[in-house]
DSSP file (Angstrom, degrees, kcal/mol; ACC not computed):
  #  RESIDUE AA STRUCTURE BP1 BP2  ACC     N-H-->O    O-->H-N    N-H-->O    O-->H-N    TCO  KAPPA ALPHA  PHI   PSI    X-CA   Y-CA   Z-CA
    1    1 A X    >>        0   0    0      0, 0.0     4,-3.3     0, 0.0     3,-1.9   0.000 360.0 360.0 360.0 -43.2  160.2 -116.6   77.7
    2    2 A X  H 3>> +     0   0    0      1,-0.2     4,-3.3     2,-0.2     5,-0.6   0.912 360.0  57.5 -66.5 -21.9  157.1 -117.0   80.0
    3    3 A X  H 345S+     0   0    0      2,-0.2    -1,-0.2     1,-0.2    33,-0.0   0.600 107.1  41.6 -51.7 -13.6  155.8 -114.1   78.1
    4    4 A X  H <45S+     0   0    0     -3,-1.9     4,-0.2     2,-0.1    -1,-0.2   0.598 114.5  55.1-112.0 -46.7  156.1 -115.8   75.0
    5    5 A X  H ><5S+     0   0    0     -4,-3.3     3,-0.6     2,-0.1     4,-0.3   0.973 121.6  24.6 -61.0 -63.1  154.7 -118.9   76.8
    6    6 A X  G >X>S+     0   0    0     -4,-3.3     4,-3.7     1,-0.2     3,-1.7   0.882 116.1  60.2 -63.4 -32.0  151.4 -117.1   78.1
    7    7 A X  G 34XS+     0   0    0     -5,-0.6     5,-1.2     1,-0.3    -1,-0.2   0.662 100.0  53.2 -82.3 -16.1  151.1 -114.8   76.0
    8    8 A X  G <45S+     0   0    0     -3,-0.6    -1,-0.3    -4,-0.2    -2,-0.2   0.510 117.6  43.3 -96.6  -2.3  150.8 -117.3   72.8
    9    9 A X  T <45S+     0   0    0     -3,-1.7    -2,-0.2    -4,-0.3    -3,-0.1   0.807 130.5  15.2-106.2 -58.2  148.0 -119.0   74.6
   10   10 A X  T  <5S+     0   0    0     -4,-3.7    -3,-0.2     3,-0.1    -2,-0.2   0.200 135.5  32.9-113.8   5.8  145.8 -116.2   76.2
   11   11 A X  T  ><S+     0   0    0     -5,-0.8     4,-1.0     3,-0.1    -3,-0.2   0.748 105.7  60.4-107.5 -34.8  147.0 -113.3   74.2
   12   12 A X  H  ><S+     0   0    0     -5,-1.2     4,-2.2    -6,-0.3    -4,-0.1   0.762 107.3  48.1 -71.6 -38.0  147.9 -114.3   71.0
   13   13 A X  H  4 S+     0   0    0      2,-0.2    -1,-0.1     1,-0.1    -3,-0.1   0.859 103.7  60.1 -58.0 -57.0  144.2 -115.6   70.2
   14   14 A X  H  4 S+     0   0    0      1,-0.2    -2,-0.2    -4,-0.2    -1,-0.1   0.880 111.1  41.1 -75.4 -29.7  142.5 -112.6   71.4
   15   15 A X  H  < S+     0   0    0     -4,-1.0    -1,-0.2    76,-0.0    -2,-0.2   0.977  99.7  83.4 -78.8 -42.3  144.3 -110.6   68.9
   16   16 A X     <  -     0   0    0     -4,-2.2     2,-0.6     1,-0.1    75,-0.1  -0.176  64.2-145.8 -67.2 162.2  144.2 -113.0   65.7
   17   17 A X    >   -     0   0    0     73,-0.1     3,-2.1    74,-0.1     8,-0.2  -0.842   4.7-147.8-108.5 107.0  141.4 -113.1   63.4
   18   18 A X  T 3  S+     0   0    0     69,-0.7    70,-0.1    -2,-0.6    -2,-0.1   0.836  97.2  57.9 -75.4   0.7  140.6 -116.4   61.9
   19   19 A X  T 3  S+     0   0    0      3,-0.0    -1,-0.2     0, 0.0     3,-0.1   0.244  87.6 123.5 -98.9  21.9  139.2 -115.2   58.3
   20   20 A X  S <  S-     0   0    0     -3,-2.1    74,-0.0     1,-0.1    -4,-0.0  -0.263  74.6-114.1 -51.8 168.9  142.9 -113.5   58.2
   21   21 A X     >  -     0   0    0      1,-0.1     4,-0.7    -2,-0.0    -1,-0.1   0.008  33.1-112.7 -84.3-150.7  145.0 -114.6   55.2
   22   22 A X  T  4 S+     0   0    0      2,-0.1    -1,-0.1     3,-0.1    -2,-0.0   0.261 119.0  57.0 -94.1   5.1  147.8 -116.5   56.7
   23   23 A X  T >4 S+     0   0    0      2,-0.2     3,-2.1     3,-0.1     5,-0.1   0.948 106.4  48.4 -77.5 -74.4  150.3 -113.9   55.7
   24   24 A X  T >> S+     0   0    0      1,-0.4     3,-6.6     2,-0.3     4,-0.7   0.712 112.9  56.5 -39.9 -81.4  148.2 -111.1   57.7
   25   25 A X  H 3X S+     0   0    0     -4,-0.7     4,-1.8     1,-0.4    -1,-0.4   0.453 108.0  39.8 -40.1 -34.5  148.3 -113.7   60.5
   26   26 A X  H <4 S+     0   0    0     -3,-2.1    -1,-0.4     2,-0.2    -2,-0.3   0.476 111.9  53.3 -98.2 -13.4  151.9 -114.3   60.9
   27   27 A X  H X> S+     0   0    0     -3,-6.6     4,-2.7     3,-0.2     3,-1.1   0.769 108.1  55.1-103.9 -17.3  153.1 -110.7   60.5
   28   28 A X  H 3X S+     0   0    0     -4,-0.7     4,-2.9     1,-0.2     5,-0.3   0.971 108.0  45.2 -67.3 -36.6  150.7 -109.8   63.2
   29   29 A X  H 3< S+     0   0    0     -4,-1.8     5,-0.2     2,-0.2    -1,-0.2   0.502 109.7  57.4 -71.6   8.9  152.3 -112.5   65.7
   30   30 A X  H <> S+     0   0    0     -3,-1.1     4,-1.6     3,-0.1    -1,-0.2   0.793 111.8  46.3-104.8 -37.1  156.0 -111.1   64.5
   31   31 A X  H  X S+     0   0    0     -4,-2.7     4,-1.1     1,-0.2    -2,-0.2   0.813 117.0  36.1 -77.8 -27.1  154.5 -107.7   65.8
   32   32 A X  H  X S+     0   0    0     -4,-2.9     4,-2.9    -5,-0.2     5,-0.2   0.916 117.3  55.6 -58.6 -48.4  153.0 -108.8   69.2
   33   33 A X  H  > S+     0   0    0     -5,-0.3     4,-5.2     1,-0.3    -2,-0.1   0.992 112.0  46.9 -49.4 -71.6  156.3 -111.4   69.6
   34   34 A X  H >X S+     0   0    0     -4,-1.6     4,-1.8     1,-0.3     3,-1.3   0.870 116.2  44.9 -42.7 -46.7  158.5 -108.1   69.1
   35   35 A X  H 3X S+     0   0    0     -4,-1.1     4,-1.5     1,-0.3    -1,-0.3   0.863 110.3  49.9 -60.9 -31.7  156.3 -106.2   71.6
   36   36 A X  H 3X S+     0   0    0     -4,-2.9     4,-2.1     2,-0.2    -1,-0.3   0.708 106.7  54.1 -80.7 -23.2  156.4 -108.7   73.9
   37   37 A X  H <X S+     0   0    0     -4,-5.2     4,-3.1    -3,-1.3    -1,-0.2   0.845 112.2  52.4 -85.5 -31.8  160.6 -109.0   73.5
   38   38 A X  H  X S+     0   0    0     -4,-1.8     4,-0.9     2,-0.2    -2,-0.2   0.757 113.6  41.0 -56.7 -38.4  160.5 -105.0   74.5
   39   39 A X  H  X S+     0   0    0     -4,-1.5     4,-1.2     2,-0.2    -1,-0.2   0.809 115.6  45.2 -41.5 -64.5  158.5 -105.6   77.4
   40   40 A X  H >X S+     0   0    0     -4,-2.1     4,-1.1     2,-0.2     3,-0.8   0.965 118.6  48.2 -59.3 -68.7  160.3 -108.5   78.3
   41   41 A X  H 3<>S+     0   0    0     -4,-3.1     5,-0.9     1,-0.3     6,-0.4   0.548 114.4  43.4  17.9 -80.9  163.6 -106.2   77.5
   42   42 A X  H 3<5S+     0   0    0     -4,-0.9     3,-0.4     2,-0.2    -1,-0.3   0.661 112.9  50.3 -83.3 -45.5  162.5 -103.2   79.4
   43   43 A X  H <<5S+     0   0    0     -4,-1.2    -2,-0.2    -3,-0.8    -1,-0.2   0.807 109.8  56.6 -74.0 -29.8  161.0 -105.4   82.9
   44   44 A X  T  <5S-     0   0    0     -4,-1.1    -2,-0.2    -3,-0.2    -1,-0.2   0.727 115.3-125.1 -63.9 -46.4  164.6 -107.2   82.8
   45   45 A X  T   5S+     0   0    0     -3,-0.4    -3,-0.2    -4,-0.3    -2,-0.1   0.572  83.2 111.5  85.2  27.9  166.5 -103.6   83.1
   46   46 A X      < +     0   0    0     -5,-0.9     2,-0.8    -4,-0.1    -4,-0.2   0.799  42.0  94.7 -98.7 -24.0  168.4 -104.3   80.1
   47   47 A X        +     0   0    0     -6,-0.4     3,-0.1     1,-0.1     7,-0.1  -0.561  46.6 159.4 -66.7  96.3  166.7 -101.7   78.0
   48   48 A X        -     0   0    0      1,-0.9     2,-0.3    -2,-0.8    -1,-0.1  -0.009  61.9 -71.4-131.1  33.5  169.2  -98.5   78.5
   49   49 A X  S    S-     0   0    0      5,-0.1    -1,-0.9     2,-0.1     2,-0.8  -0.700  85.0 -40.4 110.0-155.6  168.5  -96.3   75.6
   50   50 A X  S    S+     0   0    0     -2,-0.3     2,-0.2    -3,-0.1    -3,-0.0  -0.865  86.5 122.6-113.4 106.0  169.5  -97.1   72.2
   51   51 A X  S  > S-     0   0    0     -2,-0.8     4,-1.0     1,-0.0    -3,-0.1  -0.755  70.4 -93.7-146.2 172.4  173.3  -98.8   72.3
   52   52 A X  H  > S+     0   0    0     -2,-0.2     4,-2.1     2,-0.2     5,-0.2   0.790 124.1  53.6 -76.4 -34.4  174.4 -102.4   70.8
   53   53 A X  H  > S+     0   0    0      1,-0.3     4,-2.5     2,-0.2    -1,-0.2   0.943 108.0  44.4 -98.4 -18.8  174.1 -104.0   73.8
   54   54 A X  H  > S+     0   0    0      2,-0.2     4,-1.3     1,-0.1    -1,-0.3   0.856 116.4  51.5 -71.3 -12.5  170.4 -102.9   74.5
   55   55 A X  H  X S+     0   0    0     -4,-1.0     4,-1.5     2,-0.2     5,-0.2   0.859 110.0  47.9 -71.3 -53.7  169.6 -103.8   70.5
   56   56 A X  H  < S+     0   0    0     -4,-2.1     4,-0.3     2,-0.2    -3,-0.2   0.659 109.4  54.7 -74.7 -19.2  171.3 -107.4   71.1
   57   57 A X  H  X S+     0   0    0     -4,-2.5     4,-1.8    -5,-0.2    -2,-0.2   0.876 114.8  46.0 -22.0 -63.2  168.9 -107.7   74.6
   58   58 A X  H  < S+     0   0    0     -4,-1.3     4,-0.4     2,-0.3    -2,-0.2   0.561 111.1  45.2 -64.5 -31.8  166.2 -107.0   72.2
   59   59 A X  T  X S+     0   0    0     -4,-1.5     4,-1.7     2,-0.2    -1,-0.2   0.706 115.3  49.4 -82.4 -26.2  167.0 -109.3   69.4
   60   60 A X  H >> S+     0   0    0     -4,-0.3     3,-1.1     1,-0.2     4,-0.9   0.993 107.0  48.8 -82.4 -54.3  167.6 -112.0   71.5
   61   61 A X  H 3X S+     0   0    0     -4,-1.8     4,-3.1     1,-0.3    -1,-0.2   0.688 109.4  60.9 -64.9 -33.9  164.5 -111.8   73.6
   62   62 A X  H 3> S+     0   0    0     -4,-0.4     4,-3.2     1,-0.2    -1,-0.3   0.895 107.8  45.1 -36.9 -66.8  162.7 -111.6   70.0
   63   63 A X  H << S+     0   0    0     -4,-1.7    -2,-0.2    -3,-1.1    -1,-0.2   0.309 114.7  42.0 -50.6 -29.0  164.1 -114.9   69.3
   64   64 A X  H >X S+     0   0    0     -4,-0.9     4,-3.4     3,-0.1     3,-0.9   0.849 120.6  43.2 -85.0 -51.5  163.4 -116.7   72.4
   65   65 A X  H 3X S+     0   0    0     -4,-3.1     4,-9.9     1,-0.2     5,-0.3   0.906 114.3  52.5 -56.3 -48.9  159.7 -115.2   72.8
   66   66 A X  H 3X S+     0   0    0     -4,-3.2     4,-1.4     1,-0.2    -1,-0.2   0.775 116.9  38.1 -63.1 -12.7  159.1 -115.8   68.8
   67   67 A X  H <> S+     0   0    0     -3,-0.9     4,-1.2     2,-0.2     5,-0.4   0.957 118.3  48.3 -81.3 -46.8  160.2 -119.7   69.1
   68   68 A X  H  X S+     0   0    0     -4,-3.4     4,-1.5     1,-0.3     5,-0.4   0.890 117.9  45.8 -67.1 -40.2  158.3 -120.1   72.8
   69   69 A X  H  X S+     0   0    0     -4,-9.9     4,-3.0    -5,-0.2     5,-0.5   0.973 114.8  45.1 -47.8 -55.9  155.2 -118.3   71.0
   70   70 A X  H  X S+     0   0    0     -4,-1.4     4,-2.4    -5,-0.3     5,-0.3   0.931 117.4  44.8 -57.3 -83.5  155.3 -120.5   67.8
   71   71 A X  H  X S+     0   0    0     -4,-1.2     4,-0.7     1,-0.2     5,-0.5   0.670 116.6  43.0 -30.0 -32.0  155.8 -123.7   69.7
   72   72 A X  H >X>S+     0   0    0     -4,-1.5     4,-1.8    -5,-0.4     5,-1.2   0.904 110.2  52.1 -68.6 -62.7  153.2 -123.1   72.2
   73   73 A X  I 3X>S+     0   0    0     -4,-3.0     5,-1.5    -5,-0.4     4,-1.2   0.982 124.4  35.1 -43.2 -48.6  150.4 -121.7   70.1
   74   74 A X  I 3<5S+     0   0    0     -4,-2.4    -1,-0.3    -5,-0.5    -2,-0.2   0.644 118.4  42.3 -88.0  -4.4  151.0 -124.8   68.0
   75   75 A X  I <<5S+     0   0    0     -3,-1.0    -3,-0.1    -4,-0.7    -2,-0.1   0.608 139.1   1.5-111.2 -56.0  151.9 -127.5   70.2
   76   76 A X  I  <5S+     0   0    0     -4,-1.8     6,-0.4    -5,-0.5    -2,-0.2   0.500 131.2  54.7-115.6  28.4  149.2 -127.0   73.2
   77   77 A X  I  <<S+     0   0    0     -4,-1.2     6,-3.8    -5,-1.2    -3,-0.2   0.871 126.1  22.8-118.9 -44.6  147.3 -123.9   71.9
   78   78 A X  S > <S+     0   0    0     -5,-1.5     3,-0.6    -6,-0.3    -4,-0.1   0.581 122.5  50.4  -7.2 -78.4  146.5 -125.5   68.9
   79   79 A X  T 3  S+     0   0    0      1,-0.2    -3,-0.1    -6,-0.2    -5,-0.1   0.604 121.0  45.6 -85.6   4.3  146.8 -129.5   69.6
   80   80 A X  T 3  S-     0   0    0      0, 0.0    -1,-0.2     0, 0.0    -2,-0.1   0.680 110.7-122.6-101.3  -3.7  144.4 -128.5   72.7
   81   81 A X  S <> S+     0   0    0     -3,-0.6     4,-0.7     1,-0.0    -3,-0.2   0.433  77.0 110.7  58.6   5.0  141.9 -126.3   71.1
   82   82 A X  H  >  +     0   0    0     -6,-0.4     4,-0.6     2,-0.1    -4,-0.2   0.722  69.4  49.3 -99.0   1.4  142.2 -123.5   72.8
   83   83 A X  H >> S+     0   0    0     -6,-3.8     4,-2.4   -10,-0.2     3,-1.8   0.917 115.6  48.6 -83.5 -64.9  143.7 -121.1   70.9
   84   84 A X  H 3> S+     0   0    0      1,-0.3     4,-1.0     2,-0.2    -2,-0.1   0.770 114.7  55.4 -27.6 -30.6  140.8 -121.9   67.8
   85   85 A X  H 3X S+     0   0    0     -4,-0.7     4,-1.0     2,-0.2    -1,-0.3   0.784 107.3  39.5-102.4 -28.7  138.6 -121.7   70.5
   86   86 A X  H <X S+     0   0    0     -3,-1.8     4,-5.3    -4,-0.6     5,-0.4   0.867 115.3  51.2 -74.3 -51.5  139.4 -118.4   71.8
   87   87 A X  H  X S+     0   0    0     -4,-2.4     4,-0.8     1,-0.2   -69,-0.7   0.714 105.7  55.2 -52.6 -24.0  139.8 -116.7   68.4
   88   88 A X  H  < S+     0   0    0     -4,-1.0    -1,-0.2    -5,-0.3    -2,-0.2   0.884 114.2  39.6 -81.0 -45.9  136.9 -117.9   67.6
   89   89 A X  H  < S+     0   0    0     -4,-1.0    -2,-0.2     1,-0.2    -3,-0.1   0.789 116.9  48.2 -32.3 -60.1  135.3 -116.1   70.9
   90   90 A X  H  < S+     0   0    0     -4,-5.3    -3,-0.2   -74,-0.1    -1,-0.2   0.818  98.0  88.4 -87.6 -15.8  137.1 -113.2   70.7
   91   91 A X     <  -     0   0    0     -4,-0.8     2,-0.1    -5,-0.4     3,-0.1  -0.575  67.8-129.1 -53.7 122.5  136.5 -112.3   66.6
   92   92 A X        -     0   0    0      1,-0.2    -1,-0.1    -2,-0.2     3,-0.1  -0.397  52.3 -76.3 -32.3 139.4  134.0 -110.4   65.1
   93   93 A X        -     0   0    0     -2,-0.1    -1,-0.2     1,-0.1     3,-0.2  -0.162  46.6-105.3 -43.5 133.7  132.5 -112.3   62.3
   94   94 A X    >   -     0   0    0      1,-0.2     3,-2.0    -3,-0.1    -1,-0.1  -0.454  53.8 -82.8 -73.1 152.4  134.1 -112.6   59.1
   95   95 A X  T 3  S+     0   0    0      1,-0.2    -1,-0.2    -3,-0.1     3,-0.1  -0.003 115.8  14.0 -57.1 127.0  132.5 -110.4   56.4
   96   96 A X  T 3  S+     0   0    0      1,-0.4     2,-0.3    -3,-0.2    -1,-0.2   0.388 112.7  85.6 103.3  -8.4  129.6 -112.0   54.9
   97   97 A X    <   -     0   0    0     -3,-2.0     2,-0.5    -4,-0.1    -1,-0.4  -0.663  67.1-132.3-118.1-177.2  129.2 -114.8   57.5
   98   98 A X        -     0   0    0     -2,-0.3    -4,-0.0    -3,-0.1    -3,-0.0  -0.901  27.0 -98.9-129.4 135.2  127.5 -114.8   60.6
   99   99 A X        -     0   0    0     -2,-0.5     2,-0.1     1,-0.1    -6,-0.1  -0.373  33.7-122.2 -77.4 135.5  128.8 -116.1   64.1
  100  100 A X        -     0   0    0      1,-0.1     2,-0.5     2,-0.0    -1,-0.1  -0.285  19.6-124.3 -52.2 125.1  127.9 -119.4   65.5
  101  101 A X              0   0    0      1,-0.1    -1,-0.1    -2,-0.1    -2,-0.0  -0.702 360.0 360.0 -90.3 139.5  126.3 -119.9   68.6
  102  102 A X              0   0    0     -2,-0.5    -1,-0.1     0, 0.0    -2,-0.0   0.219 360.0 360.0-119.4 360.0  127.7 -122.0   71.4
């Protein structure tokens, strides 16, 4: 869960792109979330090859990480500006515009 917690804050920004669509954007945070549950998975010791119970580790960790990401990003990441603020930082310009200076 703290992975899911930091990780939507300082991690989660520096990958997204803000002239993504808002599809793009969301399947990329279901693929970081999922790395992030593997991580989490695998650092826990629960990760023992491929069996039901390391599969139900995985799903569950998915599921905690993907709510603690969504809620964070949006709640302080979001209502604090610092996720906009990083993305904006870490992004190349979208095509055809040019980046602001600050």
């Amino acid at each position: 869960m703290l992975i899911g917690l930091v990780g939507s804050v300082l991690g989660l920004p520096v990958v997204q792109q803000p002239h993504w669509s808002a599809r793009t954007r969301w399947w990329v945070t279901v693929g970081f979330c999922a790395a992030a549950a593997l991580l989490s998975t695998a650092l826990s010791g629960q990760l023992d090859g491929v069996d039901w119970h390391s599969a139900r580790s995985v799903a569950t960790a998915f599921v905690v990480v993907l709510g603690a990401a969504t809620a964070t990003y949006k709640g302080l990441g979001k209502g604090f500006g610092v996720a906009p603020m990083v993305e904006r930082l870490t992004s190349p310009p979208a095509p055809g515009r040019h980046r602001r200076r600050y």
